[in-house]
N, C-alpha and C positions, 0 to 999 in steps of 0.2 A: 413922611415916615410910613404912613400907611401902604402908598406904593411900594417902599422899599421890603417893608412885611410878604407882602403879595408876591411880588420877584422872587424872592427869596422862599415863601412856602412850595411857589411852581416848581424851582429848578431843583428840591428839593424832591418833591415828586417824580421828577423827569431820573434823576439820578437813582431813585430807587426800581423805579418800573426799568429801567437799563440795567439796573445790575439783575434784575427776577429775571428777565430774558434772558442775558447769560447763561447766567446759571440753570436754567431749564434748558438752555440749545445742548449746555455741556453736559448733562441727563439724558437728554435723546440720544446723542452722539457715541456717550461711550457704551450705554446698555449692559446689563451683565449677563454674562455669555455663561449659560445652564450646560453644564457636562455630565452627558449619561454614563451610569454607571455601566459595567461587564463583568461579569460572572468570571471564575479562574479557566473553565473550560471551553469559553469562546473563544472558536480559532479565527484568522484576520479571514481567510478564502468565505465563510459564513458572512460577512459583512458584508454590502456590497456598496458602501460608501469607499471613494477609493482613497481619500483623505478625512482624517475626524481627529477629537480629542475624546479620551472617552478614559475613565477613572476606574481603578484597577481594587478589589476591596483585599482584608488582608489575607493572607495563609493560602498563596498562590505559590508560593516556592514547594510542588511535592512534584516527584515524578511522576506521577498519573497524568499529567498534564504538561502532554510530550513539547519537545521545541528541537526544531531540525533547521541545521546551521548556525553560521558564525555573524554575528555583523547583520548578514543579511539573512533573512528566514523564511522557510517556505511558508505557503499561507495555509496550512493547514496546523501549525503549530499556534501553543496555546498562546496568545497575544500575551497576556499579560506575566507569566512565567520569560515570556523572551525579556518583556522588561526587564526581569531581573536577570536574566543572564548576561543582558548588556550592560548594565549596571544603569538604568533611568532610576529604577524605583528598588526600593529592597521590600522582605517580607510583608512589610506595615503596608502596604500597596500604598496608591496616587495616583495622579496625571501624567498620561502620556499622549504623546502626537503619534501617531502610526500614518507610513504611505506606502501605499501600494505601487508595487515596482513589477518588470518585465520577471516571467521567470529565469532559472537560471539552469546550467548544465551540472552543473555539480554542487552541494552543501555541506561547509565543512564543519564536521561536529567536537564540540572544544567544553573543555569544563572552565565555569567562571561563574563568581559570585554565588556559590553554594548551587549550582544548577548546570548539572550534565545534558547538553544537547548534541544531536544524534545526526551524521551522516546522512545525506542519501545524494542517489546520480544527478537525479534533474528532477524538476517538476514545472507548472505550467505558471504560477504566479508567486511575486516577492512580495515582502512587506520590509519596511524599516522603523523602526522605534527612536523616539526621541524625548526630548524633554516637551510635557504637555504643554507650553507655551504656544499661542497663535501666531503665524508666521504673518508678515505685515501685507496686507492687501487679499489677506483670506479669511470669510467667513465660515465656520464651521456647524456643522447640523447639532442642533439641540435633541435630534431623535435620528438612531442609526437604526438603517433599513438591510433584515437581516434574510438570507434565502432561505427558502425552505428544501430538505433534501428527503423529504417524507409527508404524509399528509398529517394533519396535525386542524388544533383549531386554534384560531387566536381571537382572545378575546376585544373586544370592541366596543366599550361602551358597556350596555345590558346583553347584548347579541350575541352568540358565539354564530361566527362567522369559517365554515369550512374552509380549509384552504387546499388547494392541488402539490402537485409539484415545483411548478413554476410562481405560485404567487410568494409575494415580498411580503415579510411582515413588519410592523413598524411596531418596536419596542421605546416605551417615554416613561423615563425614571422619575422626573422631576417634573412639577409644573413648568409648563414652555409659554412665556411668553413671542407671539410671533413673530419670528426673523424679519431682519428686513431684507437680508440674503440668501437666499433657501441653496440648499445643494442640491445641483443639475448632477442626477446620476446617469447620467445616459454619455458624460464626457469622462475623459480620464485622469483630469485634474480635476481641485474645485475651480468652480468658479467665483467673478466677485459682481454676476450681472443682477440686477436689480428687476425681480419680476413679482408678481401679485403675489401679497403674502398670501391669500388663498389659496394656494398652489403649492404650498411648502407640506403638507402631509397627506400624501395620496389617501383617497378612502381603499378600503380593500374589496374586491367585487364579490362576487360569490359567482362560479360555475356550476351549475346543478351537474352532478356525473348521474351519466346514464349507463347503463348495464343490459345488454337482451340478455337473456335467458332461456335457453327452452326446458320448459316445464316440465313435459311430460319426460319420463325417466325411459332410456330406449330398453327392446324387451331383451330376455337373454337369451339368446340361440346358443343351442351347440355350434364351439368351432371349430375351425378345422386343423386339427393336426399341425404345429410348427415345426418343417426340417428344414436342419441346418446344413447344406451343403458344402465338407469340409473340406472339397478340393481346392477352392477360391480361399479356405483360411492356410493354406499348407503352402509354407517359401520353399517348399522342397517338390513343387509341381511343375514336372518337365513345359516345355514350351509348346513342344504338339499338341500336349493335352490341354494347358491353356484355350488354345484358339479352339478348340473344339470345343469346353466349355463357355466361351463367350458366344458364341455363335446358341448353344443350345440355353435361351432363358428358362426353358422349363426345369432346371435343376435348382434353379435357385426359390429359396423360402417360400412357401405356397402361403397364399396372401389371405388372412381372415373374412369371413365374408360377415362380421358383426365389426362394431367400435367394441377397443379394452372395456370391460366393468369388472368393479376389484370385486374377487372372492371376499365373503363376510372374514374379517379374522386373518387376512393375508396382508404380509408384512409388504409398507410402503416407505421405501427410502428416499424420496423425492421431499426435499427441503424446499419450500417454500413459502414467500413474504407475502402479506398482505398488510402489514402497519412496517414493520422492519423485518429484517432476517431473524429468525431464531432458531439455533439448532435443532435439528430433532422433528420439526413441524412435518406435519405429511402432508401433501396436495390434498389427498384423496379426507383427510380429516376438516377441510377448509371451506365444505358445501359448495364447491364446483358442480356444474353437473357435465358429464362425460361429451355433451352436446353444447357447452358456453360458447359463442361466440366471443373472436375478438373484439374491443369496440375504443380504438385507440385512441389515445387523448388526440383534439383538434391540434393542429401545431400555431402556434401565433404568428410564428413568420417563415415562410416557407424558404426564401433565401437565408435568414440567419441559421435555424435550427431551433434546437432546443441550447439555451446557451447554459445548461445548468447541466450540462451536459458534455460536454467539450472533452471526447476523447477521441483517438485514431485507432478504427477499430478494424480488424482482419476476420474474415470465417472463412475455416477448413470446411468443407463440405463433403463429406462422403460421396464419391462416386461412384465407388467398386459393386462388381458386378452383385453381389448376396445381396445386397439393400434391394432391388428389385427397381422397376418401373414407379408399380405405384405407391412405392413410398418413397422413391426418388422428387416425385410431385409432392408430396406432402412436405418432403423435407424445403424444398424450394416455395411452397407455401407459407412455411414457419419462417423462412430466413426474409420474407418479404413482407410479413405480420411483425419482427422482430423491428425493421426495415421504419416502417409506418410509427412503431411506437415508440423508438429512437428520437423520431424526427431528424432526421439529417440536414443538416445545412453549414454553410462555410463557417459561421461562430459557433457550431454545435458538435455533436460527434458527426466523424467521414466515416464510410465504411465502404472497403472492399472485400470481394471475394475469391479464394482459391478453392481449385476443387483437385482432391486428391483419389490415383486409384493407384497403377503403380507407379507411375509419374505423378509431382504436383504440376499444375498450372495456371498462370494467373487470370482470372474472366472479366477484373476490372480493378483499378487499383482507389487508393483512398481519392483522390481529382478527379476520376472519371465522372461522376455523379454528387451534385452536390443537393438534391432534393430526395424527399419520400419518393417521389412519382415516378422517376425516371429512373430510381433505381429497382422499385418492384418490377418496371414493365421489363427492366433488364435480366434481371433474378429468372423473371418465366423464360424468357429465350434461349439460357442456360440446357443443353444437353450434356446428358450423361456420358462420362470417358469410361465409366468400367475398369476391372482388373483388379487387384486387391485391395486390402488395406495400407495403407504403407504412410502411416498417422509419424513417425519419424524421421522418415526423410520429406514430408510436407513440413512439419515445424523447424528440419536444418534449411529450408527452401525458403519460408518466412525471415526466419532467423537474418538470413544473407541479402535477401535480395526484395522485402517487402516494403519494409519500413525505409526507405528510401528520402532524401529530397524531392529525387524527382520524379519519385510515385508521391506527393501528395505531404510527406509525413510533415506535422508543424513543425515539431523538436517540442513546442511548450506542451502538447498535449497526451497523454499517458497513453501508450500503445498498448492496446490489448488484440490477445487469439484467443478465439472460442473454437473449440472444435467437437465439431458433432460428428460421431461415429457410433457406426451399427454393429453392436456387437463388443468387436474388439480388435484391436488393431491386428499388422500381421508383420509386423516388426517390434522391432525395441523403443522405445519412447522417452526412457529417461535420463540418456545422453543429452540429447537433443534437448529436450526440455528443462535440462537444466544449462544449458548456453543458453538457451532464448530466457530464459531467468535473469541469468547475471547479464546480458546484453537490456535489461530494463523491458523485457517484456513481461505482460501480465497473461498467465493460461489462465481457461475456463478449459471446465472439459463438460460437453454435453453428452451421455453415454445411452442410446436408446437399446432396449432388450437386452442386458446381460446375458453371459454367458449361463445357461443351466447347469444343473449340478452334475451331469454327464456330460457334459461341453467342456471344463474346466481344465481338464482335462489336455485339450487343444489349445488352450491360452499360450501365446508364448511368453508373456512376462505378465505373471501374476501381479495385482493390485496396481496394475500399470499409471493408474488415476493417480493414485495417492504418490506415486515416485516422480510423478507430471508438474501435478502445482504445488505455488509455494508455502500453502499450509493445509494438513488433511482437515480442518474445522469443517468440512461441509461448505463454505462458502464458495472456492472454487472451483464446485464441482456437484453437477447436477444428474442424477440418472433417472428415467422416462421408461416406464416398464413397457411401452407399447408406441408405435409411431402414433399411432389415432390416439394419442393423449399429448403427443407434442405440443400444440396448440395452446396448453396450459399456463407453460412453463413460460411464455412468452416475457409478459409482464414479470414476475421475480426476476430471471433474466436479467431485462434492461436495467431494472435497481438496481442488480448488483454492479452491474457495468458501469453505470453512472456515481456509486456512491465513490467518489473518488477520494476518499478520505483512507479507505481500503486497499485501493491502487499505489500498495510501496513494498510490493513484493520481490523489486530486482535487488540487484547485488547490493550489500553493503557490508561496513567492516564489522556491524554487531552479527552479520549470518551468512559467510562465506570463509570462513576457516576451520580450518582441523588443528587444535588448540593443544598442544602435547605437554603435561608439565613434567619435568623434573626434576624429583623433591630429594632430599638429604636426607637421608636415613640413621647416618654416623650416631656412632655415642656422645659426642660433644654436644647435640641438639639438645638430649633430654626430653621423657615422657611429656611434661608440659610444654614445653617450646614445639614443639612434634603437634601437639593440637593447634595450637596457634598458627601454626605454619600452614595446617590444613583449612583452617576459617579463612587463612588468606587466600588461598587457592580455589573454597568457594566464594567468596565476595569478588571474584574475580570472574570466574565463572556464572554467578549466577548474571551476569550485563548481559551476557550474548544470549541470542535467540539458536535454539537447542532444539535439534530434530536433525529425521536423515538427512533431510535436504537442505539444510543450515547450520548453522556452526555445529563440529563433533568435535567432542571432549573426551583426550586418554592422558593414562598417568604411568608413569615407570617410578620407583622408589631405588633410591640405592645407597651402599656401602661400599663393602671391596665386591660385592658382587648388586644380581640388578635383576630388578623383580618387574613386571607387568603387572600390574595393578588391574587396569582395564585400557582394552583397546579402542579405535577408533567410534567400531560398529557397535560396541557393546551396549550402550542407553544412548536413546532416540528423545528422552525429553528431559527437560531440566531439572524436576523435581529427581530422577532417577541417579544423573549425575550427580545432585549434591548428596545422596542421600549416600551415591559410593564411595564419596570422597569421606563421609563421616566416617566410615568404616573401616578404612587401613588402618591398618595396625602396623606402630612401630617397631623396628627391624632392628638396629641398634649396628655397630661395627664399627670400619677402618672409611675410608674416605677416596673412594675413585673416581672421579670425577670426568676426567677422560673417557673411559670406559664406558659410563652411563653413557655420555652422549653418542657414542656409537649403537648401544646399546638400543635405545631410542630410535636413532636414522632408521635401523634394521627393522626394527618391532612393531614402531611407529608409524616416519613418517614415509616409509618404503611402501605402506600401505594407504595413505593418502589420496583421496579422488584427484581427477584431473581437477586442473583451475578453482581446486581451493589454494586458500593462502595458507602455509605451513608453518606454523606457530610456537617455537619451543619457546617457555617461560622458565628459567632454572635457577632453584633455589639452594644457595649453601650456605652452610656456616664455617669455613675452615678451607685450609690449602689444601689440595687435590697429591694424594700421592703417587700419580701418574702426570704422567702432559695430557693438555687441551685443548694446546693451540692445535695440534693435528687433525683430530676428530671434529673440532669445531669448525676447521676451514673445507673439512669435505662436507660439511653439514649444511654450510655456506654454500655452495657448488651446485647442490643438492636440490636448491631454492628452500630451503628452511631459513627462516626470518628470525634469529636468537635473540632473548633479551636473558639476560644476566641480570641474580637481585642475591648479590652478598649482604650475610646480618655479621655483627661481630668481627672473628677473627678469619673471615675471608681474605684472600688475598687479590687486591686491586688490578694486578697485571692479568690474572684470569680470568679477572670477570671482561675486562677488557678485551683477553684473547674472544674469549666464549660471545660475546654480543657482534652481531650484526655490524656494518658501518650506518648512520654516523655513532660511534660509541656513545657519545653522550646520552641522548635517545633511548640507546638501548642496554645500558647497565644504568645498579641503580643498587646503593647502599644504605644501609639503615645500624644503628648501633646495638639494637638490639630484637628480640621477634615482635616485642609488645610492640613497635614502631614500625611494622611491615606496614598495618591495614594509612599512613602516608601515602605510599605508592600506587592504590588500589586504583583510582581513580588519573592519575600519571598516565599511567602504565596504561589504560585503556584508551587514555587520548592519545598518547603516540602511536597504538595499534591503528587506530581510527585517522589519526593525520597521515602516517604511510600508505595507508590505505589507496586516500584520495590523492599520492602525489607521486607514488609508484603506477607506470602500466599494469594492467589487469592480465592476470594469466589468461 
């Protein structure tokens, strides 16, 4: 009996110490998997994990927190708003899975799930959203490693720890228990390989930045005299006299024999960053001294680049004869100090150069060189072509024949032209520059020494800058009071070039039309319906991006007869446009609706820049006591893109006439005015999906 006690206490034992082992393997094995939280304004292209789960908080559905394309998103959009526009999560946020995908050539912008996102041509990386579940055989990081595109400090423990450009920072929401799977970012999937948890959170190192500076402040001499020789600025200067002026360099601008020093109290338009851009800032208010050397970040890998950087970059380079010898050296200095602090490399930005005087020509293209080193030694070997300015037919030369395959170009990486010019051009510039726009290029304009207030005079297209890039904020656009201060500008410069979040300045459907409404005037509307119909008209208007050189906004009103309200050119920004749209005043009458539309081609869209997209949006309430289908199929002819929007007792067959094909698309009915602002957001997606599925003018 006592044996059988004993037997029986053992296997009793044995039984329980096998089931605590189980159950502790099954503990170890399944672990629970910590998900960091993301802020609404985290974009995926900032992360640089290229697969994660990461948890979305609430009250991410606002538009400030952009998202571009459909499905698939560029990575500059706010992650967790794409959520919701893909429908994973709604308002209350959650878990989501995000993977980073190839970029793409086009993104198409769609309204869905309370969240409007926005068009654009291409850009360099994808992301896709999913449901925050773990996909089987992948570990996911408990803390996402995010880049930095500014200097900043991150905190570490007790320590603030500097950071550069390039270093990574590692954000951790929750206490982390240590992976047994760390994410290998350096691949472009995860992985599921099994390496030392010690390895799973890098430390962050600290670069001490060094800076020379020279001290002593240089003395002020009188200088000499600056003329402006305005034969070389003149398109109207015979050919004899050309070569006679190239030949004689002493005519051109007699060279300082001091560096620039700003007068006390002289105005300085030179915008430049030293934490970020901010309008307005002046170099000379930023404690440079007139003598700072450059002192370029080290590059970490001379073959890769700087990969926080990765763009396809062009420089126009002034050659014409006024820039002189020796400031033709300094310019080829700056573009080879720009060069070094770029860091060039095959995963970083390429950069080639054109040099423009009356011909462009290309000196090397984006493949030619893919290091700092060999592309400065190349920069100095560059001589001077001479002859004028001709900053327009260099950016139609880019435009056609730079950005190539087989110069170099990736297709994922954001093409940018910077061009620095002395002076001021001696052509037209805002044709050109606005093809190289909607072709997805980005300008910079470098402008050294303005023209004087007696010079201005000789400009042949005043404000030339501002008709060049794609927004006048100052970002695009740098001017340098003196070549001996170029040097400065270096560093701002590269920021802006790299901040690529900035880089979506080419064509798109929200700022590439001339937007024509016409509204209903008739007595049947009525005073109140008459206002209503104008809120629609702005909630429509206010989507697009509103400037000269992006969407323009005109209005025709009519009855039996037809008013211009405002034309094309009339307001350049959007607060102007809605403010004129408050303002008409109802007209009241008979109903001609025919009429208007011709009325419009003529007034309107006859006036229309080349290669915008020509927009009539037309609103009625009532049969037209004229025909429509006439005026509307020459309107059609015309390239005018009709949408028709009857409220009420419109009649269906003219709205039908009056829209575009495919009608459906492009007419659109409501039963009453209170039921227009339905459409507002329609209406804008299907401008925006023909957009991308129409050839481009």
């Amino acid at each position: 009996t006592f044996s059988l006690i004993v037997c029986l206490f053992v296997l009793g034992v044995f039984l329980t110490c096998t089931y605590s082992a189980k159950e502790a393997t099954k503990k170890t094995k399944k672990g629970k998997l910590y998900v960091p939280q993301i802020d609404c304004d985290v974009k995926a292209g900032k992360i640089i994990n290229p697969e994660f789960i990461a948890k979305c908080p609430p009250g991410c559905q606002d538009a400030k927190y952009r998202v571009y394309g459909t499905d698939i998103y560029a990575s500059f959009s706010s992650v967790c708003n794409a959520a919701i526009h893909s429908g994973i999560i709604d308002n209350t946020g959650g878990k989501i899975l995000v993977q980073k995908v190839a970029g793409h050539s086009g993104y198409r912008g769609s309204f869905s799930n309370g969240v409007r996102s926005l068009s654009l041509p291409r850009w360099r990386e994808s992301f896709l959203v999913s449901e925050g579940k773990p996909r089987k055989g992948v570990t996911y990081p408990s803390t996402l490693e995010y880049s930095s595109s500014k200097s900043t400090a991150v905190k570490s423990g007790n320590v603030n720890v500097p950071t550069g450009d390039t270093v990574r920072k590692d954000y951790q929401t929750t206490p982390v228990p240590t992976p047994a799977t760390p994410m290998a970012t350096t691949t472009p999937t995860p992985t599921t390989t099994t390496t030392d948890p010690s390895t799973t959170v890098p430390q962050p190192t600290t670069t001490p930045a060094t800076t020379r500076t020279t001290a002593a402040a240089a003395k002020t001499r009188p200088g000499l005299h600056r003329v402006r020789e305005m034969a070389f600025r003149s398109t109207s200067t015979s050919a004899s006299s050309k070569s006679i002026l190239r030949q004689n360099t002493g005519v051109q601008r007699q060279e300082p024999v001091v560096t620039f020093q700003r007068a006390a109290g002289s105005p300085a338009h030179l915008a430049v960053e030293t934490e970020s851009w901010k309008p307005g800032l002046s170099l000379f208010d930023t404690g440079f001294s007139s003598k700072e050397e450059l002192n370029p970040k080290p590059l970490e890998s001379i073959s890769q680049g700087n990969q926080n950087c990765k763009v396809d970059l062009s420089f126009l380079m002034d050659g014409s004869w006024s820039i002189g010898k020796r400031r033709f050296q300094l310019q080829k200095r700056f573009l080879g100090n720009v060069a070094q602090a770029l860091g060039i490399g095959s995963a970083g930005p390429l950069m080639g150069i054109v040099q423009y005087g009356d011909d462009p020509s290309t000196e090397f293209n984006l493949k030619t060189y893919t290091n700092s080193k060999d592309l400065r030694n190349a920069i100095e070997k560059i001589q001077q072509k001479g002859g004028l300015s001709n900053v327009g037919k260099a950016l139609s030369f880019v435009n056609k024949n730079f950005f190539l395959d087989a110069n170099g170009n990736r297709g994922g990486a954001p093409n940018v032209v910077v061009v620095v010019v002395d002076g001021w051009p001696t052509d037209r510039v805002e044709e050109a520059s606005r093809l190289a726009r909607e072709s997805g290029i980005n300008i910079f304009f470098v402008t050294v020494e303005a023209a004087a207030q007696n010079e201005k005079q000789n400009v042949i297209e005043p404000n030339f800058v501002d008709k060049a890039v794609c927004r006048t904020s100052g970002f695009y656009s740098i001017n340098v009071p003196s070549w001996f201060s170029l040097h400065k500008v270096v560093q701002p410069l590269v920021k802006r070039v790299c901040d690529t979040d900035q880089l979506a300045c080419s064509k798109t459907c929200l700022n590439s039309a001339d937007i024509g409404f016409v509204i209903d005037g008739s007595s049947s509307v009525g005073t109140g319906n008459f206002r209503t119909l104008l809120q629609f008209v702005a909630n429509i208007s206010k989507e697009f991006e509103i400037s000269d050189t992006d969407t323009r906004v005109g209005a025709v009103q009519y009855t039996y007869e037809q008013r211009l309200e405002f034309s094309f050119d009339k307001y350049s920004t959007k607060q102007d446009v809605l403010n004129a749209i408050k303002r008409i005043s109802y007209w009241s009458g008979g109903t001609s609706t025919g009429a208007a539309i011709s009325y419009a081609s003529e007034q309107l869209f006859s006036k229309s820049k080349p290669n915008k997209r020509k927009i009539m949006i037309l609103i009625t309430d009532g049969r037209s006591y004229d025909d429509v289908s006439v005026p509307a199929m020459a309107a059609h002819q015309n390239g005018v893109i009709a949408y028709s929007v009857g409220v009420a007792w419109a009649a269906p067959d003219e709205l039908e006439a009056i829209a575009s094909e495919p009608v459906k698309e492009h007419s659109f009915f409501v039963d009453e005015f209170d039921h227009l602002y339905r459409y507002v957001n329609q209406l804008i997606q299907n401008i925006c999906t023909e957009f991308n599925s129409q050839p481009r003018n």
